[in-house]
C-alpha positions, 0 to 999 in steps of 0.5 A: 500500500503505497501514497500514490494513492492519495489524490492530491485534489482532495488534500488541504492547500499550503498555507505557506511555502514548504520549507516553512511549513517543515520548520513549523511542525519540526519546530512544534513537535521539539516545543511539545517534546522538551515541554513534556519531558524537560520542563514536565508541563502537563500534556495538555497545555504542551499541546496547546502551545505546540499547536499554536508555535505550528501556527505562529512559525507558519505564517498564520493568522492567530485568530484562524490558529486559535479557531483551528485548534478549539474547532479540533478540540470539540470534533474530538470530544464529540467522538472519542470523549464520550467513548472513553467516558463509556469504557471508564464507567464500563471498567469502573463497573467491571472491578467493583463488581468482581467480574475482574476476580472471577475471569482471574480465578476461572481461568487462572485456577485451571491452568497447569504449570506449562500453561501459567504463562499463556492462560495469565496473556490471555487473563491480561488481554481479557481484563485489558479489552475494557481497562487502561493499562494502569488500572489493570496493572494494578489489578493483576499484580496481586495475581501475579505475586500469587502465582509466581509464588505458587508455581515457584518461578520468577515473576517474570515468567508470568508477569511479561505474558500478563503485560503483554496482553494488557499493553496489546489491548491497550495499542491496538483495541478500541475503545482505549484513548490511543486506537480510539483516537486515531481512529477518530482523527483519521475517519477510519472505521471503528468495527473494521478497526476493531477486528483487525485489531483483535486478528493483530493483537492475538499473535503479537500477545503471543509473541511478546507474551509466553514466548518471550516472557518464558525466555525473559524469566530465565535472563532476569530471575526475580522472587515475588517481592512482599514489599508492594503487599499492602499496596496492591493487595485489595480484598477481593470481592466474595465469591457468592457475590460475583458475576458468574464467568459466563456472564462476565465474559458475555458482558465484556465481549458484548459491545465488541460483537455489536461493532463487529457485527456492523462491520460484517453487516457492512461487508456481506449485506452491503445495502443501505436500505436494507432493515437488518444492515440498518438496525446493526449499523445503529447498534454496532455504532460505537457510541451505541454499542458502549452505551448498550453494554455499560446500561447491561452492565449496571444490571451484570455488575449492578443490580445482579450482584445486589448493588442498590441504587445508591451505590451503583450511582456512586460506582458511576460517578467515581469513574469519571474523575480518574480519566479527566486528564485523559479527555483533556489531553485527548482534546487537546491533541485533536486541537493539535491536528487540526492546525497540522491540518488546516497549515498543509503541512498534511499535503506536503507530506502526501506529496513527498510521500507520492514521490518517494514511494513510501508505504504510508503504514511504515511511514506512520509506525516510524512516526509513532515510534520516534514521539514514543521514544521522545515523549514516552507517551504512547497516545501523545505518539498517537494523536501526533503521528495520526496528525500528520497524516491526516491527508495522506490517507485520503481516499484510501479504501476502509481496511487500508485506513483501518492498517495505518491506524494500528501501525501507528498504535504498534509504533506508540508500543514501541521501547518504554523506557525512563521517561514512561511513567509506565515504565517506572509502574512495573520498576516498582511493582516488580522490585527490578532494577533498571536494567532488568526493566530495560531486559524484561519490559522495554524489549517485550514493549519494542516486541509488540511494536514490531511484531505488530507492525509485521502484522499490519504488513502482512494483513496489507497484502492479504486485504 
């Protein structure tokens, strides 16, 4: 899949000569990278100023730079802040009800010693479809710490499999702030997304998880440590009072099928009158979909575990603060494209690209991964790389715009190192040293970004 492809009559004219319009982004994406990591200015207001530094060196009025940015900002809520939102309630329901608890001990408590380390991947990639990572991390480390104990082998052993399947999700799945992003900067369609995001994360788990977890505990050798106990050990809900597996499972992988289902629908039926493609394209919308499954789950999760009212309102409310920082930093990145877009510097890239016969894929997992390795962020990675090429996917058929989308949540993967917070989370948790950090977690991390960008590669040639 090459950039010739793009029509250059369809894309956002210059605003200014190119040399200009380079200097503008280069000089705009340094700003937001020494901001985040030197002088560790909230995400927020970095891209802010970043966007506007992107204007001001472009040549731009400042008035049509500041209309750019807030018109990005309200597009981006619009669409990817109520998903989020959704997810967060949908999470939020998930642990506090013990559904979490009862995937956990299901499967965990049926796996023999050889099959620890796949059955905790797919524990991570289960808990890891509706949680952020670090709510998960969290979640499971208790887990960890038990059947490392339990198996006597290192924590490593089963600790990467289990982080490989929550940072996959994470990358690669909606409705996480990186995919879901993406996908709404570059109008990509969130069922077809969706699915070839599970067909792309089930073999890089497996990869970057047991297999590579069961060579990593064998390089870094490393005792459950009690010291993190009273810190990540909660009490877990009572038994009689958890959803039951096949429930928790059904409700988790509800608003999947319903995307899923549209996109099929889409594909097979293929007519827009037609009234089952109508019903499941209103269904299988995301922003329905996550509303169908969050109102299912407050029954699930809710009311069938014994939840008055009270306390499923209070469950619901003290979802929502947590993920505040998240929707604003989501919001400001889609302020952030949108003066990217409306300066051209899009058409220039597109044009380049054309001329270079670069696949746009590699160019967008490049990308992501050069942000990633600058700012440690993987969705600043996202929402910057997706940015800029915006234009270059104009035109492009649904599956291919779906491929650039996880090419760059591979390249958003890509090394985790110091300045991650998510690097410093498994430091901790894990009592590793640095350098065992690097061995175990940055290159399962830098695994899961390559062998997902072979993936989307592979799927380009295939579709």
């Amino acid at each position: 899949m090459l950039a010739q492809i793009v029509m250059a009559d369809d894309l956002t004219q210059p605003a200014a000569p190119g040399w200009q319009l380079i200097t503008a982004t280069l000089v705009g994406i340094a700003v937001l990278v020494v901001l985040i990591t030197v002088v560790k200015l909230n995400p927020f207001l970095a891209l802010i100023i970043g966007g506007l530094t992107v204007g001001a060196i472009a040549g731009e009025n400042l008035n049509d730079v500041i209309t750019s940015f807030t018109t990005g900002i309200g597009t981006t809520v619009s669409s990817v802040g109520v998903l989020i939102a959704l997810g967060a309630i949908f999470a939020r329901l998930l642990a506090e009800s013990g559904g979490a608890d009862q995937v956990v001990d299901t499967i965990v408590g049926r796996a023999s010693g050889r099959a620890l380390p796949w059955a905790m991947a797919l524990v991570g990639a289960i808990i890891g479809l509706p949680m952020f990572f670090e709510i998960g991390l969290v979640l499971l480390m208790p887990v960890i710490y038990l059947v490392a104990r339990r198996a006597q082998v290192s924590l490593i052993t089963v600790g990467i499999p289990a982080l490989a399947g929550l940072s996959a999700m994470h990358g690669f799945v909606p409705p996480h702030p990186g995919p879901v992003t993406a996908i709404g900067l570059l109008h990509a369609n969130l069922g077809v997304t969706l699915g070839l995001g599970i067909l792309v994360a089930i073999p890089t788990v497996i990869v970057a998880g047991p297999l590579y977890g069961t060579l990593a505990g064998r390089w870094v050798v490393v005792e459950p440590p009690h010291t993190f106990d009273s810190i990540t050990v909660r009490e877990p809900v009572a038994e009689e009072r958890r959803p039951s597996f096949a429930i928790t499972i059904a409700t988790i992988l509800l608003p999947v099928v319903l995307m899923l289902g549209k996109a099929l629908a889409d594909v097979i039926i293929d007519d827009p009158e037609n009234g089952v493609q109508k019903a499941l394209d209103v269904i299988g919308n995301p922003f329905i979909a996550l509303l169908i499954a969050v109102l299912v789950a407050m029954v699930t999760f809710g009311i069938g575990i014994g939840m008055n009212r009270n306390q499923l309102a209070d469950t619901v409310a003290e979802s929502l603060p947590p993920i505040a920082g998240i929707l604003l930093i989501v919001a400001a990145g889609g302020g952030f494209k949108q003066v990217l877009v409306d300066s051209g510097v899009g058409t220039l890239l597109a044009n380049w690209a054309q001329d270079a016969n670069v696949s746009i894929i590699l160019l967008g997992w490049t990308l992501a991964v050069l942000i990633r390795l600058a700012t440690g962020s993987a969705t600043i990675a996202t929402i910057t790389a997706s940015s800029l090429v915006v234009d270059l996917v104009a035109g492009m058929p649904t599956s291919e715009v779906s491929l650039v989308v996880l090419a760059i949540g591979a390249g958003s993967l890509f090394f985790s190192h110091v300045n991650d917070a998510g690097f410093w989370l498994v430091n901790q948790y894990f009592g590793l040293t640095v350098g065992q950090t690097i061995k175990t977690w940055s290159v399962m991390e830098t695994i899961l970004s390559v062998s997902g960008l072979a993936c989307v590669l592979l799927l380009s040639l295939i579709i």
